[in-house]
C-alpha positions in Angstrom: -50.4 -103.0 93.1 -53.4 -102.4 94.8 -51.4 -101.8 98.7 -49.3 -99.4 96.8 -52.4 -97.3 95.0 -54.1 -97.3 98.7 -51.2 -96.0 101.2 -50.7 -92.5 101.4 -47.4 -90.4 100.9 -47.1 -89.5 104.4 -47.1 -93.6 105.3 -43.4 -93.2 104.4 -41.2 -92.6 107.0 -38.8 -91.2 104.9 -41.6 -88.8 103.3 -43.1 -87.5 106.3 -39.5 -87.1 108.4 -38.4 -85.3 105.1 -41.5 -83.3 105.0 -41.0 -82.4 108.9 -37.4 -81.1 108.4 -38.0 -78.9 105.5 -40.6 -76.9 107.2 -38.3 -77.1 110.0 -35.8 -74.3 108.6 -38.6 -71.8 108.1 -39.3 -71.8 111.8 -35.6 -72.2 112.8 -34.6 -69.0 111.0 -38.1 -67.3 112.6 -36.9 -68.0 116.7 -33.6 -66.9 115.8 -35.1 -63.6 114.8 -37.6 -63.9 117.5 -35.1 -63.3 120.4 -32.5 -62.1 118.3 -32.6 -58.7 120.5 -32.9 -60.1 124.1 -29.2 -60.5 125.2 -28.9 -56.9 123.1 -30.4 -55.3 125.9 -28.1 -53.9 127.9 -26.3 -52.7 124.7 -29.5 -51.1 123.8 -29.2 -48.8 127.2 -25.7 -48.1 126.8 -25.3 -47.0 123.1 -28.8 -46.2 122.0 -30.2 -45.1 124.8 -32.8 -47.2 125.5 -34.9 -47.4 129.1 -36.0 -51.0 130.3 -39.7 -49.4 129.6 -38.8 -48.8 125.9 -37.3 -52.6 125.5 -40.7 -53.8 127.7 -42.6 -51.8 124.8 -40.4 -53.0 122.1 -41.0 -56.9 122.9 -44.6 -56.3 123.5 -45.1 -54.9 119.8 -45.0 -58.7 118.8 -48.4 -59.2 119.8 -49.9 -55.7 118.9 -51.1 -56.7 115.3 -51.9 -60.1 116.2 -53.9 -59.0 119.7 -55.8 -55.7 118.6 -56.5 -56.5 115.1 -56.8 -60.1 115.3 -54.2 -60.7 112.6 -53.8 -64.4 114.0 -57.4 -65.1 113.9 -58.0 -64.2 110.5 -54.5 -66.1 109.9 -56.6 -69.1 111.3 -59.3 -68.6 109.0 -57.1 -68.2 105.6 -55.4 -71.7 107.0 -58.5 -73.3 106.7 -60.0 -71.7 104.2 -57.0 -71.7 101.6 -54.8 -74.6 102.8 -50.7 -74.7 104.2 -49.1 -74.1 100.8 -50.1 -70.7 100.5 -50.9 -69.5 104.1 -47.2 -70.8 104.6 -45.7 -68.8 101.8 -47.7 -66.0 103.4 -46.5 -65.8 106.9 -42.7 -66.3 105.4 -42.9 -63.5 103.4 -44.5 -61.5 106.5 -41.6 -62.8 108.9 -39.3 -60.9 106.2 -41.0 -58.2 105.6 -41.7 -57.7 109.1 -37.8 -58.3 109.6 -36.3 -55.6 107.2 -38.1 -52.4 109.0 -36.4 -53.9 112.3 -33.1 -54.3 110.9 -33.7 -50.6 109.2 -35.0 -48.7 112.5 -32.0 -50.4 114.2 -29.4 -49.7 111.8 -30.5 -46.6 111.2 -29.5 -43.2 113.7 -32.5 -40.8 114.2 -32.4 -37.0 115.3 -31.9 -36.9 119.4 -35.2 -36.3 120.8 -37.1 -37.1 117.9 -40.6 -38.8 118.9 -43.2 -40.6 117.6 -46.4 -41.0 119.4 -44.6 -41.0 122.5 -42.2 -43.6 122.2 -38.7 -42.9 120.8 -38.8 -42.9 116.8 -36.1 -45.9 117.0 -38.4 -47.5 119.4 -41.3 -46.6 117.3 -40.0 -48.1 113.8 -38.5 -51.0 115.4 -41.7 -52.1 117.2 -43.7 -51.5 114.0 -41.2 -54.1 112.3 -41.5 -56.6 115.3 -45.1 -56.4 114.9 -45.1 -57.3 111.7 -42.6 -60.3 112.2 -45.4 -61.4 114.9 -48.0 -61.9 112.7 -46.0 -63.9 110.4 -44.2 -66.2 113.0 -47.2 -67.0 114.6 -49.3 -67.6 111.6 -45.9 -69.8 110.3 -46.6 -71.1 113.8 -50.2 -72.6 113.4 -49.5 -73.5 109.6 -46.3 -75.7 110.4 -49.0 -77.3 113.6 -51.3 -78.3 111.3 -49.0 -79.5 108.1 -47.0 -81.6 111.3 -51.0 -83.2 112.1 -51.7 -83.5 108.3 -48.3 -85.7 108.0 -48.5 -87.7 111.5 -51.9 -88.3 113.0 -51.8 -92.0 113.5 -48.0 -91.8 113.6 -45.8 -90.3 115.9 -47.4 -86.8 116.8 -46.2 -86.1 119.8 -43.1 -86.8 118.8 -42.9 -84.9 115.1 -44.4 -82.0 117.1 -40.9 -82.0 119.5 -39.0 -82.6 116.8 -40.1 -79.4 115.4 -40.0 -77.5 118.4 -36.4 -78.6 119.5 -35.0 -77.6 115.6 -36.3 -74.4 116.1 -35.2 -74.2 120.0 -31.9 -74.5 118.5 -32.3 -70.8 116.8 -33.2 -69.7 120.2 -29.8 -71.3 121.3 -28.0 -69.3 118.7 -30.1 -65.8 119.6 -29.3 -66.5 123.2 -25.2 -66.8 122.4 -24.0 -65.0 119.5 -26.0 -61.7 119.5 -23.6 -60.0 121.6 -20.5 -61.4 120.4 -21.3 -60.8 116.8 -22.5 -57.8 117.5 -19.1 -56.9 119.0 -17.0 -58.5 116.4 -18.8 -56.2 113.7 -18.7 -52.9 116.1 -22.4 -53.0 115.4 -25.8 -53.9 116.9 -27.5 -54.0 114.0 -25.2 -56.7 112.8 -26.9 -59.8 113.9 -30.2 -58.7 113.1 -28.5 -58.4 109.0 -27.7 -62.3 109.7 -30.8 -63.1 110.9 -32.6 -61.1 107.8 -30.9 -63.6 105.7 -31.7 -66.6 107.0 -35.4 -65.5 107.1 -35.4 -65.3 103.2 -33.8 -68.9 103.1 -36.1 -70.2 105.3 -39.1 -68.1 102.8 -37.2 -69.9 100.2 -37.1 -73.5 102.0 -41.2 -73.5 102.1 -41.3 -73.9 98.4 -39.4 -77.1 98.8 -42.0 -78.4 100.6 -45.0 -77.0 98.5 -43.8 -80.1 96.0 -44.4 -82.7 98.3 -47.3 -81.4 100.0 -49.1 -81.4 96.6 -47.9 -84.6 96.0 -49.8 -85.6 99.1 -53.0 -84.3 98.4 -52.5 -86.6 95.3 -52.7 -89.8 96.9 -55.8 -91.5 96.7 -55.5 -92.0 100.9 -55.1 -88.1 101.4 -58.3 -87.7 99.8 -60.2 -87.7 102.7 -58.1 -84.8 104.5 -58.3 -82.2 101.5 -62.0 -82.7 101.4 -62.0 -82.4 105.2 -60.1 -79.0 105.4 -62.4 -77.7 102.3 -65.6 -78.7 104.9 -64.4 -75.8 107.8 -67.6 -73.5 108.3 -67.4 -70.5 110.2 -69.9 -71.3 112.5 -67.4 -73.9 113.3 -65.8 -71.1 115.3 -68.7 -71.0 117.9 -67.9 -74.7 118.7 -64.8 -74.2 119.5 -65.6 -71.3 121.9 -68.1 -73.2 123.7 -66.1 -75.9 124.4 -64.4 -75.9 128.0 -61.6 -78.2 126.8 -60.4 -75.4 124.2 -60.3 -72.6 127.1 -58.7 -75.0 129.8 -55.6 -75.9 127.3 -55.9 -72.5 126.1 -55.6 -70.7 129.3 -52.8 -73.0 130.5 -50.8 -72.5 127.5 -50.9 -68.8 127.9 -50.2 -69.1 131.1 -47.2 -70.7 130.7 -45.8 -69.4 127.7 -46.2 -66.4 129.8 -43.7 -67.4 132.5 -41.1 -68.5 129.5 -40.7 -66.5 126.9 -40.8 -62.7 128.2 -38.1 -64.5 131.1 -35.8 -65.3 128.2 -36.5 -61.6 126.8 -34.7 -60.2 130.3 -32.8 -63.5 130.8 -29.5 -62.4 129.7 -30.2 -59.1 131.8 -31.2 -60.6 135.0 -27.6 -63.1 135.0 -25.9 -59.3 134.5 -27.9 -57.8 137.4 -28.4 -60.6 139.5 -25.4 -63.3 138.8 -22.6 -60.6 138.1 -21.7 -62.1 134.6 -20.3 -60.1 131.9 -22.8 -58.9 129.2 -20.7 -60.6 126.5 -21.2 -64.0 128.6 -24.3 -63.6 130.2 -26.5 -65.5 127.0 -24.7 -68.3 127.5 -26.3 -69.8 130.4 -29.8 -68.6 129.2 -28.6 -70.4 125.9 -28.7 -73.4 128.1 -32.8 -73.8 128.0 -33.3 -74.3 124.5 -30.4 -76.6 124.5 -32.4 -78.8 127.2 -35.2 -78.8 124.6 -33.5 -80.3 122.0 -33.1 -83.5 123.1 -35.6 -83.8 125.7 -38.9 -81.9 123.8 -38.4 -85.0 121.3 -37.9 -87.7 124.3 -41.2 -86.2 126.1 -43.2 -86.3 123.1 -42.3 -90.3 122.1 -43.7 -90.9 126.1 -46.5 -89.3 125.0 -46.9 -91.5 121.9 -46.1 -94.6 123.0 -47.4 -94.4 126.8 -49.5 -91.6 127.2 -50.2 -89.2 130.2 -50.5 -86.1 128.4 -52.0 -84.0 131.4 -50.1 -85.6 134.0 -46.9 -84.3 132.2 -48.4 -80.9 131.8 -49.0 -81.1 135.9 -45.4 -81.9 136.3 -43.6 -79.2 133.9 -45.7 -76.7 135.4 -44.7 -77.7 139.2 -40.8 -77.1 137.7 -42.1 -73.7 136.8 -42.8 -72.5 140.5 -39.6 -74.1 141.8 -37.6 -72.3 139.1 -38.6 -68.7 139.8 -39.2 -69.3 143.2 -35.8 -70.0 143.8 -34.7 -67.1 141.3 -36.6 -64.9 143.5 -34.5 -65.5 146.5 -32.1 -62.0 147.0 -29.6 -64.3 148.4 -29.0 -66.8 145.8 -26.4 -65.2 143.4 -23.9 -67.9 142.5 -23.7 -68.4 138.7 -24.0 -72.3 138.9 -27.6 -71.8 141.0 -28.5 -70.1 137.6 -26.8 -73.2 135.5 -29.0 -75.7 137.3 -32.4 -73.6 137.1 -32.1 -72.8 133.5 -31.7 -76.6 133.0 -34.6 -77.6 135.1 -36.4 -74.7 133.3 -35.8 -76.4 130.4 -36.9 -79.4 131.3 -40.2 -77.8 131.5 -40.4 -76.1 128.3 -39.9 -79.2 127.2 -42.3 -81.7 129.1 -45.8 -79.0 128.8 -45.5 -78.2 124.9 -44.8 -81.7 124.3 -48.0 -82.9 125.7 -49.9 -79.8 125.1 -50.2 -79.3 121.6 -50.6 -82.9 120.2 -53.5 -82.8 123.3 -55.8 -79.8 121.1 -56.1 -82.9 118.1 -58.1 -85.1 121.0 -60.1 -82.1 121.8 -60.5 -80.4 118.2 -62.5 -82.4 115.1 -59.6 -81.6 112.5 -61.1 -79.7 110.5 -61.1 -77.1 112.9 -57.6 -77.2 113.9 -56.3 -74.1 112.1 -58.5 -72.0 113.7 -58.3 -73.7 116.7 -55.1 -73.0 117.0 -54.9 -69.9 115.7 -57.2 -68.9 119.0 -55.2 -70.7 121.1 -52.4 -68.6 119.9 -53.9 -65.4 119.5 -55.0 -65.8 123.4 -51.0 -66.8 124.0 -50.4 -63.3 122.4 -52.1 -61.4 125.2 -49.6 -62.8 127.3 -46.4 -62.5 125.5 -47.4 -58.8 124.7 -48.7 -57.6 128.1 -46.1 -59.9 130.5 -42.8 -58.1 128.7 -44.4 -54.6 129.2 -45.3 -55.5 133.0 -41.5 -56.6 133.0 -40.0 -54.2 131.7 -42.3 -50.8 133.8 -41.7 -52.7 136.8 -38.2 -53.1 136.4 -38.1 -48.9 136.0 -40.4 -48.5 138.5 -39.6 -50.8 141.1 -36.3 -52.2 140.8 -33.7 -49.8 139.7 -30.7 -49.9 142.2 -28.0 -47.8 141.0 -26.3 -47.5 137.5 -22.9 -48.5 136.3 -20.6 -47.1 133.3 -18.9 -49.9 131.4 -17.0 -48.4 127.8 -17.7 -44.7 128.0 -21.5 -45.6 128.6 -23.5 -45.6 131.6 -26.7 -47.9 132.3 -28.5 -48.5 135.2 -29.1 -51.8 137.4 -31.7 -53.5 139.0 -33.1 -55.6 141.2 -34.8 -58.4 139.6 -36.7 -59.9 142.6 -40.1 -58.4 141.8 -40.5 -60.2 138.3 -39.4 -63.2 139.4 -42.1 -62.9 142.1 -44.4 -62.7 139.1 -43.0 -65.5 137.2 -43.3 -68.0 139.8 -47.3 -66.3 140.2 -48.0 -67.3 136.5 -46.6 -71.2 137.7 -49.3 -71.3 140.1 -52.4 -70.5 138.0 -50.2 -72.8 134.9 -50.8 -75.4 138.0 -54.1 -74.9 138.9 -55.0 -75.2 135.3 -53.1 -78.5 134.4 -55.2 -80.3 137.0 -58.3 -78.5 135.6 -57.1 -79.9 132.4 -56.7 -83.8 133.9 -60.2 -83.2 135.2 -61.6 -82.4 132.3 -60.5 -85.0 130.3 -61.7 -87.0 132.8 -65.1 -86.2 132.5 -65.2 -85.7 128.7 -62.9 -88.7 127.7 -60.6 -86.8 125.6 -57.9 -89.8 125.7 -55.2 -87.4 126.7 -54.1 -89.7 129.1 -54.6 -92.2 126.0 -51.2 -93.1 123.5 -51.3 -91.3 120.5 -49.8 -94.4 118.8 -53.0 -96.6 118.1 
C-alpha cells in the first residue's frame, strides 16, 4: 500500500506514453498548417499572382509577433508562471485563431491593385493570420517540451522527445504531399488550408483530454515536488539563463540549424520544379520524403541518446550532413531527380539526429524550473532565423536568380536558378558546425553530462 501511495502517475508506462500521444495531435494538426502553403507556391504565382518576394514575406510573418513583440517570451513566462494546462489551451486557441484569418485572406479575392502597407492586401491579411498561428505553434511548442520533461525525466527523454517530433513530422509529410493535389481536386487553393482549419480545432479539442490526466498528476503525492518547483520560477531567474554560455551555445546552434531546414522545405517543392524538372503536382513528394526519415529515425536517435549517450557528438554529426546536403544541391550540374531522392533522405537523417540530442541536452544545462522560459528564448532566438532566412530566400531568388518564365494552364510564372540559396544553406551548416563542437567543448569544461545517458 505504501509503494502504491509513493509512485507517481507518470511511473506508468502506459500513463506517460498515453499522456505523450494525446498532446501529440495538437502539434500534429499545427505542422500540417505550418507548411501547409509551401508546395502552393508556384500556384500562388500563377493564379494569385504572387512574386517569390511576397511568398519570402508571407513565411517570414511567422516570426513577426513572436520576434518584435516578444510574444514567445512572454509565452515563456505565462508557462511558468501559470502551468501547461492553461498555457496549452492558450496557444491552441491562438493556432486557430491565427488559422481562420489565413484561410479567409486566401479564400477570399481582393480588388486588383489594392495595397496595404506596401504589400499586396492578400499578402497583407494572410501574413497577419500566419503571424498569429506563430505565436501559438511555438508557444504549443515550448508547452508540449516541458509537459514531455514533466512526464519523462528519469525515463526515456530523449526518446519521448522524438516520439513527439516524428508524430508531428508526419503532418509535415502530409503538407509536403497533398496540398497541391487537393488543392486541384477541389479547383481551389484555399481548399487545404479549410482541412487543415479543422484539424487545428480537433487538435484545440484533444488538449482538454489531456488537462484530466495532467491534474491527476499533480495529485500524486510523488509529483508534489515538481508543482511546487514550477510555482518557485522568479524572474530574476531570467538573468541566469542569459549569463550562462551553455544556453547561447545550444541556442545559437539550434537557430542555426533550424535555419538551414525549415525555410529549405518552404521553397523545397519549388526548387525540385526549377531545378529537377518535376511537375508541380509531384514535386512535394520527394520533399515529403524528409519528414518521413524522421519518423522512424528521430525516435531511434533519441533512445541512443538515452541509453548510451553522446548528445554533442550526434549534434557534430547531423550538422556535417547539413553541408554535404546543400553543397551538393548547389552544384548547377546535378539535376537528376534521384540525386534529390538521396539528399532529402540524408537531410533527414539530420533533422533527425540534432533535435534528438539537442533539446533533451537544454534539461542538463537548465535547473527545471526554468525550462519554460528557457526554452521559450531558445525559441524566440530560432524565430530570428525562420523569419529573416525565408525573406533572404525569397529577395534573392527575385533578385538574383530569375531565369526566364514559363506559362503552364493559361498562367505564366517565372523560373529560377536556385544555386545562390543553396550556397547559403550549406553557409548556415558551417557556423551549425562550428557551434556543435563549441557545444562538446563546453560541456566539457562545465560537466553538463551531455555526453552522459539520460537513463540513470
Amino acid at each position: 500500500m505504501t509503494e502504491a501511495i509513493s509512485t507517481s502517475l507518470r511511473d506508468s508506462k502506459v500513463a506517460r506514453w498515453s499522456a505523450l500521444a494525446i498532446i501529440s495531435i495538437t502539434m500534429f494538426s499545427a505542422y500540417i498548417f505550418a507548411d501547409i502553403m509551401s508546395p502552393l507556391k508556384p500556384m500562388l504565382e500563377e493564379q494569385l499572382g504572387w512574386s517569390s518576394e511576397d511568398y519570402g514575406i508571407f513565411t517570414s510573418a511567422y516570426g513577426w509577433l513572436n520576434v518584435f513583440f516578444g510574444m514567445l517570451i512572454i509565452g515563456g513566462i505565462i508557462l511558468d508562471k501559470l502551468g501547461v494546462r492553461f498555457t496549452g489551451v492558450m496557444s491552441a486557441a491562438i493556432m486557430v485563431i491565427g488559422a481562420g484569418v489565413k484561410y479567409w485572406a486566401i479564400s477570399t479575392t481582393f480588388p486588383a491593385g489594392a495595397m496595404i502597407l506596401g504589400l499586396k492586401s492578400q499578402v497583407f491579411f494572410a501574413s497577419i493570420g500566419f503571424t498569429i498561428f506563430g505565436v501559438g505553434i511555438e508557444v504549443a511548442g515550448i508547452t508540449v517540451t516541458k509537459i514531455t520533461v514533466k512526464w519523462f525525466k528519469g525515463h526515456e527523454l530523449a526518446l519521448a522527445m522524438g516520439m513527439q517530433v516524428a508524430i508531428a513530422r508526419i503532418g509535415t509529410l502530409l503538407a509536403m504531399a497533398a496540398p497541391v493535389p487537393l488543392a486541384t481536386y477541389f479547383g481551389s487553393i484555399s481548399a487545404p488550408l479549410a482541412i487543415c482549419l479543422l484539424l487545428l480545432i480537433i487538435g484545440l479539442l484533444t488538449f482538454f483530454i489531456y488537462i484530466a490526466m495532467d491534474k491527476r498528476l499533480d495529485s500524486s503525492n510523488a509529483s508534489m515536488g515538481e508543482l511546487k518547483t514550477e510555482e518557485q520560477f522568479r524572474f530574476k531567474d531570467i538573468g541566469f539563463i542569459l549569463t550562462n554560455r551553455g544556453f547561447w551555445i545550444i541556442a545559437t546552434l539550434c537557430v542555426l540549424f533550424y535555419s538551414s531546414v525549415f525555410p529549405f522545405l518552404k521553397y523545397a517543392s519549388d526548387l525540385m520544379v526549377n531545378k529537377f524538372g518535376l511537375e508541380p503536382e509531384f514535386a512535394g513528394y520527394i520533399p515529403s520524403l524528409l519528414p518521413l526519415g524522421t519518423l522512424f529515425l528521430t525516435p531511434i536517435f533519441g533512445g541512443i541518446y538515452d541509453k548510451k549517450g553522446k548528445g554533442a557528438t550526434i549534434m557534430i554529426i547531423g550538422s556535417a550532413l547539413l553541408i554535404l546536403v546543400y553543397t551538393i544541391f548547389s552544384i548547377p550540374a546535378v539535376t537528376s531527380w534521384m540525386v534529390a531522392v538521396v539528399l532529402v533522405i540524408i537531410l533527414g537523417i539530420a533533422l533527425s539526429l540534432v533535435p534528438s540530442a539537442m533539446w533533451p541536452s537544454v534539461t542538463n544545462i537548465i535547473p527545471e524550473r526554468q525550462l519554460g522560459t528557457a526554452y521559450s528564448l531558445i525559441f524566440w532566438i530560432q524565430n530570428w532565423g525562420l523569419m529573416g532566412v525565408p525573406y533572404l530566400i525569397g529577395w534573392v531568388l527575385d533578385k538574383y536568380c530569375i531565369t526566364g518564365s514559363i506559362a503552364i494552364n493559361g498562367f505564366t510564372r517565372p523560373t529560377y536558378d536556385y544555386t545562390y540559396p543553396m550556397l547559403i544553406f550549406t553557409l548556415f551548416g558551417i557556423l551549425a558546425l562550428i557551434f556543435s563542437f563549441l557545444l562538446k567543448a563546453e560541456d566539457k569544461k562545465k560537466g553538463y553530462g551531455l555526453e552522459l545517458p539520460n537513463i540513470k
